[in-house]
C-alpha positions in Angstrom: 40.7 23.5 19.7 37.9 22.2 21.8 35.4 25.0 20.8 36.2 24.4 17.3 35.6 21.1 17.5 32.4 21.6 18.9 31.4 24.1 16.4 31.9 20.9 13.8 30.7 18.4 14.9 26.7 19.5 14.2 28.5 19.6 10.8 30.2 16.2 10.8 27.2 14.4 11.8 25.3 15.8 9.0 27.8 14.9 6.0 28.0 11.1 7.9 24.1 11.1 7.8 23.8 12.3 4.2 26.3 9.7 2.7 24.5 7.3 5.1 20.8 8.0 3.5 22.3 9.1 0.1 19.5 6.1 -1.5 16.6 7.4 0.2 17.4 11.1 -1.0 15.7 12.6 -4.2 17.4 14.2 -6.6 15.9 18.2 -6.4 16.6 18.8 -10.3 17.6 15.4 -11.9 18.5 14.9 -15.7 15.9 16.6 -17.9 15.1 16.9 -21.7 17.1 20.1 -23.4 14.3 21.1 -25.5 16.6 20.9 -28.8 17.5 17.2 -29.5 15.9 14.3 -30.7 15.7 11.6 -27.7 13.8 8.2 -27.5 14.1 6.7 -24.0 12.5 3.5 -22.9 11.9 2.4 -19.5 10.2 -1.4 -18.6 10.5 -4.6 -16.2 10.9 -8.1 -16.0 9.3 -10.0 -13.1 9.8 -13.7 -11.8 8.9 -15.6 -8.9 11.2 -18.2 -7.3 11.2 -20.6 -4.9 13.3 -20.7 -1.3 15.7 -23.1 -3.2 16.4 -20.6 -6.4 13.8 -22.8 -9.0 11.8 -20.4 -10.9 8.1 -21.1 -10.4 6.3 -20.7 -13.8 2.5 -18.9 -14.3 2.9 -15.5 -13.9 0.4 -14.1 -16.3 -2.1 -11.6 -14.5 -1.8 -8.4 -13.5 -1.9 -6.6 -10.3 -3.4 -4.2 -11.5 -6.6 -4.4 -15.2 -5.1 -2.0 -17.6 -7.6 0.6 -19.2 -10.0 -0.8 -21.3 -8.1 1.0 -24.6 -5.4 -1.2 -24.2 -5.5 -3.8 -27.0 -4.7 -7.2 -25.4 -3.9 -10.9 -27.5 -6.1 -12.3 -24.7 -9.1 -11.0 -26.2 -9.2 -13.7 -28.9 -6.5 -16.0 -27.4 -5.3 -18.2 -24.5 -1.9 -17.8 -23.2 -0.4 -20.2 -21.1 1.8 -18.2 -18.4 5.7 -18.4 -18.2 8.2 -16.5 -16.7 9.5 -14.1 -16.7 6.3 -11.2 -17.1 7.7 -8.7 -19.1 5.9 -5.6 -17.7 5.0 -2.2 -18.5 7.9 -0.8 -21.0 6.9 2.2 -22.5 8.5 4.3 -25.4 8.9 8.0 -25.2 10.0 10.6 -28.1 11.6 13.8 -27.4 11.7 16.3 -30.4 12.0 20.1 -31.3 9.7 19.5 -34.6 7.2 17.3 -35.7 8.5 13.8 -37.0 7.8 10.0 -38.4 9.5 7.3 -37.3 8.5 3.6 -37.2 9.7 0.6 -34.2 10.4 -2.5 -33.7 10.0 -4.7 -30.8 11.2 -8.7 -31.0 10.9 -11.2 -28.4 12.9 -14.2 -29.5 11.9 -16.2 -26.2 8.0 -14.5 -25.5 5.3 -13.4 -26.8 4.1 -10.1 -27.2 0.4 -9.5 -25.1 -0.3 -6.4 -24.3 -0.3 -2.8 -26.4 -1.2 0.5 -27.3 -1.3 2.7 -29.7 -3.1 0.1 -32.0 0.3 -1.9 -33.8 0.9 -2.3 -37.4 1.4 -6.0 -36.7 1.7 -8.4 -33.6 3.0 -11.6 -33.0 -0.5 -14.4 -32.8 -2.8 -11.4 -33.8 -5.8 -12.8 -36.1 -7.9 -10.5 -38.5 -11.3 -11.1 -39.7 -11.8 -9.9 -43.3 -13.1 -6.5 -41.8 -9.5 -6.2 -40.0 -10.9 -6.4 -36.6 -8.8 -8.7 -34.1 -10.9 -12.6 -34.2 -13.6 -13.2 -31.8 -12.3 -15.5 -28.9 -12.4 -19.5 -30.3 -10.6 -21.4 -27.8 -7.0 -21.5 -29.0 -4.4 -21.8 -26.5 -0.7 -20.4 -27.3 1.4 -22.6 -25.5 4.9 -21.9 -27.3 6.2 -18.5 -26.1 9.2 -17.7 -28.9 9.5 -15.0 -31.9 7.0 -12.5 -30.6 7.0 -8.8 -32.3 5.2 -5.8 -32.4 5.5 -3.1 -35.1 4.6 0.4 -35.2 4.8 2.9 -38.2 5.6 2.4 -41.7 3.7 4.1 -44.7 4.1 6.8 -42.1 1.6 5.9 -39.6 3.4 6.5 -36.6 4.1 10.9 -36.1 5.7 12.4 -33.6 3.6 15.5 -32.9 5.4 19.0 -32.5 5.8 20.0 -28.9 2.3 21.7 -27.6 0.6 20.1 -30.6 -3.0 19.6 -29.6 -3.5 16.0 -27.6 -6.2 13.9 -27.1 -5.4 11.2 -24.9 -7.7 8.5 -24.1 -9.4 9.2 -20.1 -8.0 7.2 -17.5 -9.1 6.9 -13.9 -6.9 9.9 -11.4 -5.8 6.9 -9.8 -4.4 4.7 -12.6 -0.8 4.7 -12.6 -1.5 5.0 -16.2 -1.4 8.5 -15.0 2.1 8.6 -13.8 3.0 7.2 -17.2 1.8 10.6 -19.0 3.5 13.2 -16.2 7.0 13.2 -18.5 8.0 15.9 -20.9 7.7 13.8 -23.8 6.1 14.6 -27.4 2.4 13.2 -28.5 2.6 10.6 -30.6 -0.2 9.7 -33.2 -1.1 6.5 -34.8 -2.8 6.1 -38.2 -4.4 2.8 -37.8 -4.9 0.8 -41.0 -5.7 -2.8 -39.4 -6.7 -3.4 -36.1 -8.7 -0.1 -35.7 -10.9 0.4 -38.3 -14.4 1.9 -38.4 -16.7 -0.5 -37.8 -15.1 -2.9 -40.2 -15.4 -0.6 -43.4 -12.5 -1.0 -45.5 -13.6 1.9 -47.3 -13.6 4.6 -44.5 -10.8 6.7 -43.7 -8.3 5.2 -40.9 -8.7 5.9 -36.9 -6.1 7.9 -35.0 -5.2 7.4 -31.5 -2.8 9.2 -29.7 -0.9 8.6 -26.8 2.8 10.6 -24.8 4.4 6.8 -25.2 4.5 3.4 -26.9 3.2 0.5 -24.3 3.7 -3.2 -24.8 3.2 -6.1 -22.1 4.3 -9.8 -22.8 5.2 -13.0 -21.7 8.7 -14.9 -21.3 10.6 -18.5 -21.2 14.0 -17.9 -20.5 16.0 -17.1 -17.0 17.1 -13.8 -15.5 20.6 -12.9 -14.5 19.7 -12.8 -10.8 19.0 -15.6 -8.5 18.0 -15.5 -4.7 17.8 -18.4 -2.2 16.5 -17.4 1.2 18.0 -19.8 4.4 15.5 -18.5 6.7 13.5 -15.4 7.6 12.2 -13.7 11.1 9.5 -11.6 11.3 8.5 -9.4 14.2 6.0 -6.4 14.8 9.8 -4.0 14.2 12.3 -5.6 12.6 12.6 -8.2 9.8 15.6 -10.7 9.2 16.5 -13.1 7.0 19.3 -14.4 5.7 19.6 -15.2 1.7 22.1 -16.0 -0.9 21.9 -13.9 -4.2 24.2 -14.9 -7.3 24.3 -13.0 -10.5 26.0 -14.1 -13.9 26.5 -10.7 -14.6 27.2 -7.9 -12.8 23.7 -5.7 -12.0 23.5 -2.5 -10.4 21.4 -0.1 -8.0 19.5 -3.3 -5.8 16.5 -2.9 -3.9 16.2 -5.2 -0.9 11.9 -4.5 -0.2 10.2 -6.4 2.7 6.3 -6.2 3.2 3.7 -7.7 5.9 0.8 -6.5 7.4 0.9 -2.5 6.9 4.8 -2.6 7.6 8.0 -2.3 5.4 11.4 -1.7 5.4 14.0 -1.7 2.3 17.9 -2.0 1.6 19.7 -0.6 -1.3 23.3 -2.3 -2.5 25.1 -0.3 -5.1 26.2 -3.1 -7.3 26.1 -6.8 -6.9 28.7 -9.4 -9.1 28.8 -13.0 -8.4 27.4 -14.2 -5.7 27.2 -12.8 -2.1 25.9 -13.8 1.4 23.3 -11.3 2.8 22.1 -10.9 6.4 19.0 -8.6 6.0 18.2 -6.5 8.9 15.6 -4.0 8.7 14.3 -2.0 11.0 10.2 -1.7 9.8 7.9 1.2 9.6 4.4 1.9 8.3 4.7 1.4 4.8 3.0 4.3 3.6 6.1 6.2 4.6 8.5 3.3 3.4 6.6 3.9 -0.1 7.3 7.5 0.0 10.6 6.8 0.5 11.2 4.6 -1.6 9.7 6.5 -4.4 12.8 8.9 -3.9 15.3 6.4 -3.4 14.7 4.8 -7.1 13.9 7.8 -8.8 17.6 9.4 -7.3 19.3 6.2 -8.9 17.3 5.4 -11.9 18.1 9.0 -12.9 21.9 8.2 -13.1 21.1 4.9 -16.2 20.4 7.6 -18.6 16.6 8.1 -17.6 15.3 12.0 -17.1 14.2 12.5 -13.5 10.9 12.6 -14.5 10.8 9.2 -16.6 12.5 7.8 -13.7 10.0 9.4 -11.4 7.4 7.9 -13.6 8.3 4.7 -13.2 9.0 4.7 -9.3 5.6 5.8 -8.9 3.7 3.3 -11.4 5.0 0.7 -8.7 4.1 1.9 -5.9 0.8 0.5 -5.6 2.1 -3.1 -6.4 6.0 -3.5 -6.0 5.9 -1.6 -2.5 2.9 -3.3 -0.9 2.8 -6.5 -2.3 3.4 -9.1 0.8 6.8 -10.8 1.0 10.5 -10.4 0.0 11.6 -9.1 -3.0 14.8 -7.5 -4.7 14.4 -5.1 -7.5 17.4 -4.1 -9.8 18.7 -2.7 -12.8 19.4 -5.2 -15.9 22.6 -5.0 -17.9 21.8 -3.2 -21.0 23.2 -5.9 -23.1 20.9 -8.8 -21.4 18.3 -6.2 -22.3 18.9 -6.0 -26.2 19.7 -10.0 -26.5 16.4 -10.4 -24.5 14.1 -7.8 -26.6 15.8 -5.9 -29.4 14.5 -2.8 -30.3 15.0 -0.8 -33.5 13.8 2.9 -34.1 14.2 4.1 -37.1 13.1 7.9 -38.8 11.3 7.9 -41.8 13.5 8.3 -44.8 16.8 7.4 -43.1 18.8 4.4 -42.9 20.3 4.6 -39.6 18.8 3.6 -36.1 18.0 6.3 -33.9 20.0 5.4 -30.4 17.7 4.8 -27.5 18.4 4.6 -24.1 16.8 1.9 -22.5 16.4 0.9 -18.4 15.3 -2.2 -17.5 14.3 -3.3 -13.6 14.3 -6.8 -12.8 11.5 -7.4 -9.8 12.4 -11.1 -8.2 10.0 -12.4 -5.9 11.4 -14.7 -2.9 10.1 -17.1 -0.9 11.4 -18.3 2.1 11.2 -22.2 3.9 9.1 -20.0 6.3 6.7 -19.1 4.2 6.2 -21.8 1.8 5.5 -23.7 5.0 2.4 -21.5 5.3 1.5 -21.7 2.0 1.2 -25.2 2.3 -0.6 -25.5 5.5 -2.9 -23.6 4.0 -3.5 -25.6 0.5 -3.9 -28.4 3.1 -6.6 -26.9 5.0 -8.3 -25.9 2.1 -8.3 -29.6 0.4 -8.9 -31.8 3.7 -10.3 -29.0 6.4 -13.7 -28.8 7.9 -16.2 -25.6 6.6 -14.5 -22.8 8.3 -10.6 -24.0 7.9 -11.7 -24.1 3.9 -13.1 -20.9 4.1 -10.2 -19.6 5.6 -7.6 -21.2 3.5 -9.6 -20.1 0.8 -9.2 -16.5 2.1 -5.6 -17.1 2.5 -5.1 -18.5 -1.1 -6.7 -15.7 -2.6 -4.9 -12.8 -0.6 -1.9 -14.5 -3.0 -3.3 -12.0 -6.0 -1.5 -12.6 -9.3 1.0 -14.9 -7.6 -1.5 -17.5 -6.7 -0.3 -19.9 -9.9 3.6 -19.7 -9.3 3.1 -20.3 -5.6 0.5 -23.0 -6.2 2.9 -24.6 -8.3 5.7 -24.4 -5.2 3.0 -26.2 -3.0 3.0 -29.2 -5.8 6.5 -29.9 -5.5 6.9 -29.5 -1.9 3.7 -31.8 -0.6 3.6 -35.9 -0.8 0.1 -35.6 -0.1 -2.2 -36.7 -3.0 -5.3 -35.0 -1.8 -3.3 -31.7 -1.7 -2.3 -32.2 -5.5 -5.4 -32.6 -6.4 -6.7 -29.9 -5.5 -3.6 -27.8 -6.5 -4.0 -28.7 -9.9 -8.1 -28.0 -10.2 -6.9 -24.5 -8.5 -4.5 -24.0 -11.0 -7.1 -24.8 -13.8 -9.4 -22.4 -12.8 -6.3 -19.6 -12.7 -5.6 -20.6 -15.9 -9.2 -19.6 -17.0 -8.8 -16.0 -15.6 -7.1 -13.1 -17.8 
C-alpha cells in the first residue's frame, strides 16, 4: 500500500498543480473556424478610470498607442471632449466558404463614434466638403457624446472576398499590434468607397477600394460600467503586492483579471465569475513582467476562447494588449461584459445583401477598469504640488512624474482637483488639463 502510494503521489501533485494554474495554461488547439459556415465574430473593450472611492474620473480620450496613419479618425476635422468610458479597439471579422456582400451597423446611443477603417458609408459628426473629402479642421468642439453610428455597405460596397482571394492590405509597422489583429483565419473584406475616399475630389472618377481581414471602430462614451472597484489600501514591496479592495457588480461578469504593475514587475489573479459585491484581499507574489506578460497572454486567450471567440481571435486580442494593459503602472481588473450590457450599450446589426434577416454574431467584450488607491493618489498629488509651488528641479521632476501618467494624465488630473484645497494646485491642474485637451 505504501509503494503504491508513493508511485502516485508524483501523479497527485501534478493533477492539484494543473487545476491550480488551469488560468495561466493555453489551450494547445482552441475553437477554430470549420472552413464551411458563415461566421461574423466581434471582439472589442471598454476602458474607465476610477478613483480610490469608486467615482469615475472623466477624460480618457488618447491612446496608448497612434494608430496607423490609414485609420480615418473624426479628430482630423473635430474636437472631442473626452468621457468615459473609451470604447477601444472592436473589430469585425467574416468567415465564409464563398465570396459575399453584406452591409453593418454600429450605434452608440450614449458615444460617439471616433475612430475607423475601412472608409464608412456614413459616421456620426463626419462633414463633407462638396468634393466628399472629410472638412478641414475649423475649431468645433463636440461636447455631447449620444447617437453615434457608423455604417458600412449598402449599394453593395462592402464584399466579403472568397477565401485565398488576392489581399492588399495596407503596411503596418512589424511591431504594431495592428499586426496581431490580421494573424486570424478570417476572410478579406473590400470596401467600395463612394464618399469619404475619393480620388482627389473628382466626383467623376471611379470609386477607391481598400481592403482590410476586419472592420475597426474606436469611440467615446457617457454612461457607467457594470463593475466598480474601491481600493482600502495597497502595499508595495520589491516581491509581493497587497491591497485590499472592494469590487461590486450589478450584474454578474465572468473570467476577471486582477493585473498589478510597477517598476519592471507584475503579478495577476484570475476569479472565475464575480456577482454582487465581494471583499478582496490581493496577494501577489511579483515577477519580472516580461514573463507575467507571457503568461498572461495564455491565461486570457485559454478563457476568452470558451465566450464563443476562436483561439486565434481570442489570441489576437490577448496579444494587442500586451504592450498597454500588461505594462501600464498600477492596479487594474479586466473582465468579460455580459453580452446583453453589450448590445443595449452598442447594437450591432449585420445583415447579407438581399436578405431580410440579421446574420447572428458573436460578440466578446472586456471591460479594463483602472484603480487607484489612497496610496497612490497621495503621490499623485504631492507631485501636482511640487510641480505648481516647487523650486526648478522639484518642477522638473514633477513634471517628469506627471507625464510618465501617459493617456491617463487627464482622469488622474481630474482626481487631484477634487482631492486638494490648495488654490495654487487647481490652478495649475486646470491649465494642465487645457493643454491635454489640445492633444489628439
Amino acid at each position: 500500500m505504501r509503494s503504491l502510494l508513493i508511485l502516485l503521489l508524483p501523479f497527485l501533485a501534478a493533477v492539484l498543480a494543473a487545476a491550480d494554474s488551469d488560468a495561466g495554461r493555453p489551450e494547445p488547439r482552441g475553437p477554430a473556424w470549420d472552413g464551411k459556415s458563415f461566421a461574423v465574430h466581434e471582439w472589442g473593450t471598454f476602458t474607465a478610470v476610477q478613483g480610490s472611492n469608486g467615482v469615475v474620473l472623466d477624460g480618457l480620450m488618447h491612446e496608448e498607442r497612434d494608430l496607423p496613419p490609414f485609420v480615418y479618425d473624426l479628430r482630423d476635422s473635430t474636437g472631442v471632449t473626452g468621457y468615459s468610458p473609451k470604447m477601444e479597439t472592436p473589430v469585425i471579422y467574416f468567415y465564409s466558404p464563398t465570396e459575399r456582400r453584406v452591409s453593418v451597423e454600429v450605434k452608440f446611443p450614449r458615444g460617439a463614434i471616433t475612430q475607423w477603417y475601412p472608409a464608412a458609408r456614413r459616421v456620426n459628426h463626419e462633414r463633407r466638403n462638396e468634393s466628399c473629402q472629410p472638412a478641414p479642421p475649423d475649431g468645433r468642439v463636440i461636447t455631447s457624446l449620444q447617437d453615434g453610428f457608423v455604417t458600412w455597405g449598402g449599394w453593395h460596397q462592402l464584399q466579403v472576398l472568397a477565401p485565398g482571394a488576392p489581399a492588399r492590405l495596407p503596411q503596418v509597422d512589424a511591431d504594431d499590434p495592428w499586426v496581431f489583429a490580421r494573424d486570424v483565419d478570417a476572410n478579406t473584406l473590400r470596401t467600395f468607397n463612394y464618399t469619404s475616399a475619393r480620388h482627389g475630389g473628382d466626383r467623376t472618377a471611379p470609386p477607391r477600394t481598400e481592403q482590410e481581414k476586419f472592420l475597426f471602430y474606436r469611440g467615446l462614451g457617457n454612461f457607467h460600467m457594470p463593475l466598480v472597484g474601491k481600493v482600502q489600501s495597497e502595499q508595495a514591496g520589491t516581491k509581493r503586492y497587497r491591497a485590499d479592495l472592494l469590487l461590486e457588480t450589478q450584474e454578474p461578469v465572468t473570467h476577471l483579471f486582477l493585473i498589478w504593475v510597477r517598476d519592471g514587475k507584475s503579478g495577476y489573479r484570475y476569479i472565475p465569475a464575480l456577482e454582487g459585491s465581494r471583499r478582496i484581499s490581493l496577494d501577489l507574489e511579483l515577477r519580472a513582467s516580461e514573463l507575467c506578460t507571457k503568461d498572461l497572454v495564455g491565461a486570457l486567450a485559454y478563457q476568452l476562447s470558451k465566450t464563443g471567440l476562436y483561439y486565434k481571435e481570442a489570441l489576437a486580442m490577448a496579444r494587442t494588449w500586451q504592450q498597454g494593459y500588461f505594462q501600464d503602472e498600477g492596479l487594474r481588473v479586466l473582465y468579460v461584459l455580459p453580452r446583453k450590457f453589450v448590445d443595449a450599450e452598442l447594437p450591432l446589426r449585420v445583415q447579407e445583401d438581399g436578405k431580410r434577416e440579421p446574420v447572428p454574431v458573436v460578440r466578446t467584450f472586456v471591460g479594463r477598469l483602472e484603480l487607484l488607491s489612497p496610496e497612490r493618489e497621495r503621490v499623485m498629488v504631492r507631485a501636482v504640488r511640487d510641480y505648481a509651488s516647487g523650486g526648478a528641479e522639484a518642477r522638473a521632476r514633477a513634471r517628469g512624474t506627471i507625464t510618465e501618467w501617459g493617456r491617463f494624465a487627464a482622469p488622474y488630473l481630474s482626481r487631484v482637483q477634487a482631492l486638494t484645497e490648495d488654490a495654487t494646485v487647481k490652478s495649475e491642474v486646470a491649465a494642465l488639463l487645457d493643454q491635454l485637451k489640445l492633444r489628439r
